[in-house]
C-alpha positions in Angstrom: -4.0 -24.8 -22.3 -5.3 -28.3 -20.7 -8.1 -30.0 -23.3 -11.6 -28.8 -22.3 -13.6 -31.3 -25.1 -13.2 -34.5 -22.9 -15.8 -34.1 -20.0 -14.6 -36.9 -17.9 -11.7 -35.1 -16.9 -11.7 -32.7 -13.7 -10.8 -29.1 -13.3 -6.6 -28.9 -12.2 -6.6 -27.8 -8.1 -10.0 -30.1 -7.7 -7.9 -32.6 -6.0 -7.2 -33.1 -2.3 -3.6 -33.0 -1.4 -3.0 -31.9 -5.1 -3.1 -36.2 -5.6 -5.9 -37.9 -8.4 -7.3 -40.8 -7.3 -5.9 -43.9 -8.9 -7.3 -44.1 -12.6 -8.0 -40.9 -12.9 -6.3 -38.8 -15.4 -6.1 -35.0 -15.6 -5.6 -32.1 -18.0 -2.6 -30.8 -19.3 -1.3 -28.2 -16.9 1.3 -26.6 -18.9 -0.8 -23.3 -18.2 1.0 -23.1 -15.1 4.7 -22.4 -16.4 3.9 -19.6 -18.1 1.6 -16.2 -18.2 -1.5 -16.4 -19.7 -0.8 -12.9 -21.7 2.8 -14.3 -23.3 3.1 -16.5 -25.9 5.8 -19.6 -26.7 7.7 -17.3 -28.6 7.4 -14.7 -25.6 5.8 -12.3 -27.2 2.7 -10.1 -25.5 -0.8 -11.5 -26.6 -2.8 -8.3 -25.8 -5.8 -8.7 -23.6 -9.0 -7.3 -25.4 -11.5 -7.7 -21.8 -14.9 -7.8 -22.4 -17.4 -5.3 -20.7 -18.1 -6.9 -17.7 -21.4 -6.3 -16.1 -23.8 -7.3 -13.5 -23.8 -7.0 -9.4 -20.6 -7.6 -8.1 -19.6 -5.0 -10.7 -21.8 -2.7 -10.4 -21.0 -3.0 -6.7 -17.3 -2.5 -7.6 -18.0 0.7 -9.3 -19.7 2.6 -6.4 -16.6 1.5 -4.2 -14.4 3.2 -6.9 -16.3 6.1 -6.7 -15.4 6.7 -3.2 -11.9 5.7 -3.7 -11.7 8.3 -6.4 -13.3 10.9 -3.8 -10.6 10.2 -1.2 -7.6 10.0 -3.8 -8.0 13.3 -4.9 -9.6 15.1 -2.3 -7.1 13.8 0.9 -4.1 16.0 -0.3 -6.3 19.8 -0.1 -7.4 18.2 3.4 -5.5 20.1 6.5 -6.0 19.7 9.8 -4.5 22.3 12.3 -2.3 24.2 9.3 -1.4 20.5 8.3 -2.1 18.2 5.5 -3.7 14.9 6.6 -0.8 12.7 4.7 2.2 14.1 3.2 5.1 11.6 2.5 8.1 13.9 1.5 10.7 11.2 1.2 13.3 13.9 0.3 13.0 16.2 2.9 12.6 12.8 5.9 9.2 14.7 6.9 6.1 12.4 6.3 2.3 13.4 8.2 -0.4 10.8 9.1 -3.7 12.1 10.4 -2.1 15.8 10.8 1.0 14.0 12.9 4.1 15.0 11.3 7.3 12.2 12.0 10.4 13.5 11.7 13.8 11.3 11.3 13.8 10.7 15.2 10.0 9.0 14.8 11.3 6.6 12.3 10.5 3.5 14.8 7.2 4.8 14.9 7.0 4.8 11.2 8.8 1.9 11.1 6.7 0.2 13.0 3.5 1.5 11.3 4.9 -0.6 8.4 5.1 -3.6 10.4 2.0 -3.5 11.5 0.5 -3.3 8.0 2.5 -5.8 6.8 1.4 -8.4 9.4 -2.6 -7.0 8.4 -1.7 -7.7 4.9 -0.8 -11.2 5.4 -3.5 -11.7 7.8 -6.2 -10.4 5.1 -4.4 -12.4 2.9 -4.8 -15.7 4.9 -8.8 -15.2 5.2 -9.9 -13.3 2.1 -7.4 -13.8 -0.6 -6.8 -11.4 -3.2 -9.8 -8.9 -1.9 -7.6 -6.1 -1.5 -6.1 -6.8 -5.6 -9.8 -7.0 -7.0 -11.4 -3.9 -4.7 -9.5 -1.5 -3.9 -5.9 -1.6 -5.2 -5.4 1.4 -6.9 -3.2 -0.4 -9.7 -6.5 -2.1 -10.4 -9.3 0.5 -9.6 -7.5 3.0 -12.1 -7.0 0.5 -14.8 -10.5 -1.5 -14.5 -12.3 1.4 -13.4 -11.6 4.6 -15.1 -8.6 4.1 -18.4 -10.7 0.5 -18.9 -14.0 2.6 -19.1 -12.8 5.5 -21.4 -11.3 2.4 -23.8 -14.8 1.6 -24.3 -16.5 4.9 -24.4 -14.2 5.8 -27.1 -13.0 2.3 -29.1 -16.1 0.1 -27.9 -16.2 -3.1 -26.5 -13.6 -5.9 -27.0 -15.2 -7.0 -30.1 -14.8 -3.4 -31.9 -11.4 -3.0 -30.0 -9.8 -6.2 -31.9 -11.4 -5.4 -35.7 -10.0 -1.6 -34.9 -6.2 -3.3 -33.7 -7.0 -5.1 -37.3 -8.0 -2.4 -39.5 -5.7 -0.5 -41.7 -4.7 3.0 -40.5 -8.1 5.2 -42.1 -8.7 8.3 -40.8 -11.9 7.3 -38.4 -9.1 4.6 -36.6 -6.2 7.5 -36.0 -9.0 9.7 -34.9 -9.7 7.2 -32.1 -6.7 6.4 -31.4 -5.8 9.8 -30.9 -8.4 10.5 -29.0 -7.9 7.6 -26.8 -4.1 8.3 -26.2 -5.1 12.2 -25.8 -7.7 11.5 -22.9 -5.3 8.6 -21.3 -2.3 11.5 -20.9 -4.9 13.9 -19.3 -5.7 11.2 -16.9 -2.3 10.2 -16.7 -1.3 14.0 -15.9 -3.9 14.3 -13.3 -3.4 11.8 -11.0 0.8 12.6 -11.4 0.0 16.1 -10.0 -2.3 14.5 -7.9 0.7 12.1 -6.6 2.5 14.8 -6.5 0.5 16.7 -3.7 1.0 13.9 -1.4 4.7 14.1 -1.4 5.4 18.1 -1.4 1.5 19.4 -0.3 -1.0 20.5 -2.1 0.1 23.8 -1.6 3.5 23.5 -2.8 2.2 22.1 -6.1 -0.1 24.9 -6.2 3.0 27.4 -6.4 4.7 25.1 -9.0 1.3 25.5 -11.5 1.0 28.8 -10.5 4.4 30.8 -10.3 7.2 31.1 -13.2 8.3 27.4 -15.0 11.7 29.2 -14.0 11.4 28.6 -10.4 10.3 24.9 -9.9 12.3 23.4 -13.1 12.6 20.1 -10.5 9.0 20.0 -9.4 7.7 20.6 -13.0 10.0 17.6 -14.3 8.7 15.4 -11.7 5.5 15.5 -12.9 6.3 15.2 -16.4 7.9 12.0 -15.5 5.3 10.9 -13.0 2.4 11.4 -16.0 4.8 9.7 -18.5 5.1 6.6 -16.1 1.5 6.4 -15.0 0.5 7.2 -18.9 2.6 3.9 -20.4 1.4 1.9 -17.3 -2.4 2.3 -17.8 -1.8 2.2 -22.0 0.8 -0.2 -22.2 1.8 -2.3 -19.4 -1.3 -2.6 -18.2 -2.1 -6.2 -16.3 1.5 -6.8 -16.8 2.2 -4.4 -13.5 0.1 -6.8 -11.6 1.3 -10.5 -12.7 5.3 -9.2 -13.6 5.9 -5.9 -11.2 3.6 -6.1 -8.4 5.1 -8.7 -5.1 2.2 -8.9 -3.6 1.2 -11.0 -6.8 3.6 -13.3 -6.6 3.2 -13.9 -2.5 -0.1 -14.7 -3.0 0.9 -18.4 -3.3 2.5 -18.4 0.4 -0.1 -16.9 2.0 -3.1 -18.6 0.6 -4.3 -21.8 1.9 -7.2 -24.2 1.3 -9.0 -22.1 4.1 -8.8 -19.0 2.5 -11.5 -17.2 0.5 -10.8 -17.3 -3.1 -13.1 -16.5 -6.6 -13.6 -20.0 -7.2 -14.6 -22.3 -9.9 -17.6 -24.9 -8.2 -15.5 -28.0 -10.7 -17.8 -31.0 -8.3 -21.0 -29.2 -10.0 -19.5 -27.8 -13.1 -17.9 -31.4 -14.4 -18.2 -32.5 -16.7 -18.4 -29.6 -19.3 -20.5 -29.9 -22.1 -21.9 -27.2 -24.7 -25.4 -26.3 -23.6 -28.2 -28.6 -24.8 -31.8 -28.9 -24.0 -31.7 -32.6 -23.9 -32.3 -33.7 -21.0 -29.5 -35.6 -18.7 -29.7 -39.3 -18.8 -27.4 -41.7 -16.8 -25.4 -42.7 -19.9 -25.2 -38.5 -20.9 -24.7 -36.9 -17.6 -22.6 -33.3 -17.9 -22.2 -30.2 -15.2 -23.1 -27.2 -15.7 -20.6 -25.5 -16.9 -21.9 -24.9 -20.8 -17.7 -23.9 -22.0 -19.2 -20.7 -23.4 -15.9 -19.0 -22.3 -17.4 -16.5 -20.9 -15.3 -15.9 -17.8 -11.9 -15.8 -19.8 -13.2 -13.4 -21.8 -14.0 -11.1 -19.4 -10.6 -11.4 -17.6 -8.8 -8.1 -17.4 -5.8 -10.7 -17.4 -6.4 -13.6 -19.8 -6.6 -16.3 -17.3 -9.4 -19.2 -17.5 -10.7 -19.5 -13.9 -11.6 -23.2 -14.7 -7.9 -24.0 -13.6 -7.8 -23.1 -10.6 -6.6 -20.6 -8.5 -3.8 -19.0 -10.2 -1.2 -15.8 -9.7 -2.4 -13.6 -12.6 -6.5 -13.7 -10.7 -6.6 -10.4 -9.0 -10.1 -11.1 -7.4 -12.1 -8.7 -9.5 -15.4 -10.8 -9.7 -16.0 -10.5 -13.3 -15.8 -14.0 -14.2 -18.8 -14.5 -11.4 -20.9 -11.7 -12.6 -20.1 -13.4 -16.6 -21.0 -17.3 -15.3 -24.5 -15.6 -13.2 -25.6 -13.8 -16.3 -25.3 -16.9 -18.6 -26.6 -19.6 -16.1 -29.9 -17.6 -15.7 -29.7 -17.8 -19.2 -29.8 -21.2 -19.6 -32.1 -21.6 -16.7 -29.3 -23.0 -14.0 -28.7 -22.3 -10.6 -25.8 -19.4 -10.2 -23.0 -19.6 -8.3 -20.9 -21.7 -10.8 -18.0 -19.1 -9.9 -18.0 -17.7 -6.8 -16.4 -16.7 -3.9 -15.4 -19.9 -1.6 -12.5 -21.9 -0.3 -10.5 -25.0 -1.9 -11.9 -27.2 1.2 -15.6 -25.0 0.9 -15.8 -26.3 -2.7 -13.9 -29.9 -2.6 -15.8 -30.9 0.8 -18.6 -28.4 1.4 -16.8 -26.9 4.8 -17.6 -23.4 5.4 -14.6 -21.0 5.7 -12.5 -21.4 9.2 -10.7 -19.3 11.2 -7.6 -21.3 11.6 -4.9 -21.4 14.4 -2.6 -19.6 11.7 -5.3 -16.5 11.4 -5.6 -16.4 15.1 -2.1 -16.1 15.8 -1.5 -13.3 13.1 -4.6 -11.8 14.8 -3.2 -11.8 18.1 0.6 -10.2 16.4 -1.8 -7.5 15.3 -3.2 -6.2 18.1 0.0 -6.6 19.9 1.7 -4.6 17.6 -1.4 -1.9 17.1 -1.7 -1.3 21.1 2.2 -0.8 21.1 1.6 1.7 18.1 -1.3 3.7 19.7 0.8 3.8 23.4 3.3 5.2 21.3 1.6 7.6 19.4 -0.3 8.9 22.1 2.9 9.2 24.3 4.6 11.0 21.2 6.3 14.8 22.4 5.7 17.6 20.2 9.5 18.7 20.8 12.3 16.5 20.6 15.7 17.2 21.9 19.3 15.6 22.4 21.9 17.0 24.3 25.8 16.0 23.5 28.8 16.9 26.1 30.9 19.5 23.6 34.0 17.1 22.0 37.5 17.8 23.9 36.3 19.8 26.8 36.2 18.1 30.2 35.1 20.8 33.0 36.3 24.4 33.8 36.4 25.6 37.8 34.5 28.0 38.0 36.3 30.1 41.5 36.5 28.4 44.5 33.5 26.1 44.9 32.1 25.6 41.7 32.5 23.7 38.3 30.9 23.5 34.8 30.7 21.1 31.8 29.6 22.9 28.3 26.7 20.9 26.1 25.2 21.7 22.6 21.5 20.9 22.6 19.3 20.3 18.9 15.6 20.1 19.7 13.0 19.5 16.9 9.9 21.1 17.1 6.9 19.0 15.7 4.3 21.3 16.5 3.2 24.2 14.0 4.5 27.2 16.0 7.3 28.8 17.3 8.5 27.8 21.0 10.4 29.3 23.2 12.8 26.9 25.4 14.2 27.1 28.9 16.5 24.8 30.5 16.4 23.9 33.8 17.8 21.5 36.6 15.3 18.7 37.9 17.6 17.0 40.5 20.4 19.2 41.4 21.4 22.3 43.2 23.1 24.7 40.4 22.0 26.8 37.8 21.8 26.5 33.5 23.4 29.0 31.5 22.5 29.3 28.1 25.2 31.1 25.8 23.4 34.1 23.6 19.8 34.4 26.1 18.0 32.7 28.4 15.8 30.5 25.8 16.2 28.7 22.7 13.6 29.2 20.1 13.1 26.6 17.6 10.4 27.7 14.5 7.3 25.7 13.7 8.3 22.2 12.4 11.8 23.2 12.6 14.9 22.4 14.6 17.2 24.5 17.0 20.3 24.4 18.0 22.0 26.1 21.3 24.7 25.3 23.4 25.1 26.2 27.4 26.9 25.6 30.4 25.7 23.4 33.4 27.4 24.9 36.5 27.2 22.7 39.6 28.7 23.1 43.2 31.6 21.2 43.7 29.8 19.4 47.0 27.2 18.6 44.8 29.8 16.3 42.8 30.1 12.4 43.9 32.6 10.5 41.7 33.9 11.0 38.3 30.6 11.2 36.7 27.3 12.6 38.4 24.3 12.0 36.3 21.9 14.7 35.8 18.2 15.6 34.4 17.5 18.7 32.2 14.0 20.1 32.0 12.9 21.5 28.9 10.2 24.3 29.4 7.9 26.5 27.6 7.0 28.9 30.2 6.1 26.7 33.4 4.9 23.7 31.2 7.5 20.8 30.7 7.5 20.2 27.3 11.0 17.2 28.3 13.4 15.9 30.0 17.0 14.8 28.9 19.6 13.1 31.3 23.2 13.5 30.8 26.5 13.0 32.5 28.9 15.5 34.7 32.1 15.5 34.5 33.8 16.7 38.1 37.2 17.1 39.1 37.9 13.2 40.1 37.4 12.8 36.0 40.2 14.5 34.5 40.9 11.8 32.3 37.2 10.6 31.3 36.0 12.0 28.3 32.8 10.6 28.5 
């Protein structure tokens, strides 16, 4: 860790262009080749996080209330006989906002991705880590709920490191028990929870409810979901967000000295100096920062905020609410640690919206207008039609010829439709083998196959192209084009 007893020395990142001026020297920065929470040897030093407390925290836990509302209320939500969100990844079938996508909409999800992507690194650009500190849910379960119950039941980080010392008496296996005990309920919860979004709500209600015998594979799932999610929020801990977690390490290419950033204020906090009340003198002057360590020990990753910005800070404000509560202690202005920009703190510019955030801005809403046109032009049935392999045409007597097709249509609505098929732009007739429709059941596909019988004066040239209407009753539900094959094509096979 750099050497924080000589006060003539500025915080690391405090320089523009990364260069000291000449003369100036600077602390050690070896921090920065390893994590704060391993060792030399490479061994874990376990974080023991102080209780953080104080506005941006308190406002922090409201928001995790509401994210804990929608987490596990959203999957008993239905809209129309739908869930809201469902991503079955076995089944291909995934449903956003009550719209189910099927394997055919996969640009549409596809681009859906894209489009967050480019958000992402947008946010990124202007606010930092917001979404890592706020409402990640990595971070909201961890800080906000396992966190919580850690200190309801083992204390705060003082009582958590004598228990971690103590020999093994019955009052520590009690809480430790206790503590584990609560973490696997939690743990279990939000797997079934997990669950729901990727086979309904009402599937898992049949796997809970109906014989272990019958859902061996959705009963293992969540055993394994709960035994992941348990040794996360136990064990690995920060490590998911600083060793795991890419959006972690990106952070470094998509931050600039624009964006927004918690921030250590180094011009007004150097140099550092235990708190005195002497007063300052021009042979004794010191910042403000009083090196009371209290923002590293509230770090739910062990970093020291006085460093700079660095990949393990997820943004979670409780180094600024630690630095508030001691400078009104001591009777200084707050704000030591807050959230700024490099440039807002090294040359008092306010935060800009640069030429890079404008262009990412304008990708956005490029790509979002091409996603709502898309999604509000999306069919509710879905149908390709394939010439049958090895069959050209038959004659059909003296003046008439027809080509056999196989037709699969997928139904993304929630009933059953029946299908007609019908010519748009040519005189003949559509003859479907086994009935007059094709029905295809509620988010289901169908499968027919039928002739297309056209005069032979109707024919021009070894193809004629053609358009299929797809009906339910007299409303077009789509249309398909396809290829004829006449008697001047005997040896096209299309």
């Amino acid at each position: 860790m750099p050497n924080r007893s000589i006060p003539d020395q500025p915080a690391p990142g405090s320089f523009k262009d990364g260069q000291p001026p000449s003369g100036v020297s600077v602390p050690d920065q070896s921090f920065r080749d390893h994590l704060a929470t391993v060792d030399d040897a490479g061994h874990r030093k376990w974080i023991f996080a102080q209780r953080p407390k104080g506005r941006w925290y308190s406002i922090r836990t409201f928001i995790s209330l509401g994210f804990f509302a929608l987490f596990f209320s959203l999957p008993f939500v239905y809209i129309g006989g739908r869930p809201l969100f469902l991503f079955n990844i076995p089944a291909a079938r995934f449903i956003l906002f009550g719209k189910v996508f099927w394997p055919q909409d996969f640009f549409i999800f596809g681009l859906t991705m894209v489009t967050f992507i480019i958000f992402i690194i947008l946010f990124t650009a202007a606010f930092g880590r917001l979404f890592c500190g706020w409402v990640c849910p990595q971070t909201i379960f961890m800080e906000m709920l396992f966190r919580k119950v850690e200190y309801l039941i083992e204390g705060d980080a003082a009582q958590q490191k004598i228990l971690q010392k103590a020999p093994w008496t019955t009052g520590k296996i009690l809480k430790k028990t206790a503590k584990h005990s609560v973490f696997f309920l939690l743990a279990f919860l939000i797997a079934n929870i997990f669950l729901a979004y990727i086979i309904g709500s009402r599937d898992l209600w049949k796997i809970m409810t109906e014989p272990v015998g019958q859902h061996i594979a959705g009963l293992l799932s969540i055993l394994i979901f709960s035994g992941v999610f348990y040794a996360v929020y136990a064990f690995f801990r920060e490590q998911a967000c600083t060793v795991v977690c890419p959006y972690g390490r990106l952070q470094s290419v998509l931050l600039d000295r624009n964006s927004m950033i918690v921030a250590y204020d180094h011009k007004r906090g150097e140099p550092r100096e235990k708190f005195s009340r002497k007063a300052k003198t021009e042979e004794h002057i010191v910042g403000d920062c009083i090196d009371c360590f209290q923002c590293v020990k509230v770090c739910p990753t062990g970093i020291d905020i006085r460093n700079g910005t660095q990949m393990e800070c997820v943004g979670c404000t409780a180094c600024i609410d630690a630095c508030d509560h001691m400078m009104e202690k001591v009777g200084r202005p707050t704000g030591l640690i807050r959230y700024a920009s490099e440039n807002g703190i090294s040359t008092g510019e306010p935060l800009r919206y640069t030429l890079r955030m404008k262009f990412y801005t304008g990708l956005l809403c490029v790509l979002v207008i091409i996603l709502a046109a898309l999604l509000i032009s999306r069919k509710d049935v879905d149908a390709t039609i394939m010439r049958t392999p090895g069959m050209l045409y038959q004659e059909r007597g003296k003046d008439s010829v027809s080509n056999l097709y196989s037709i699969k249509i997928a139904n993304k609505t929630i009933r059953q439709i029946p299908l007609q098929l019908k010519l748009e732009d040519a005189a003949g007739q559509v003859d479907i083998i086994g009935g007059g429709q094709i029905v295809v059941r509620k988010e289901d596909e169908g499968t027919g196959t039928f002739f297309v019988i056209l005069p032979k004066q109707g024919i021009h040239g070894r193809k004629t192209r053609i358009r299929l209407g797809l009906y339910e009753g007299s409303r077009k539900m789509d249309e398909i084009q396809t290829n004829f094959l006449g008697p001047a094509a005997d040896a096209d096979n299309d």
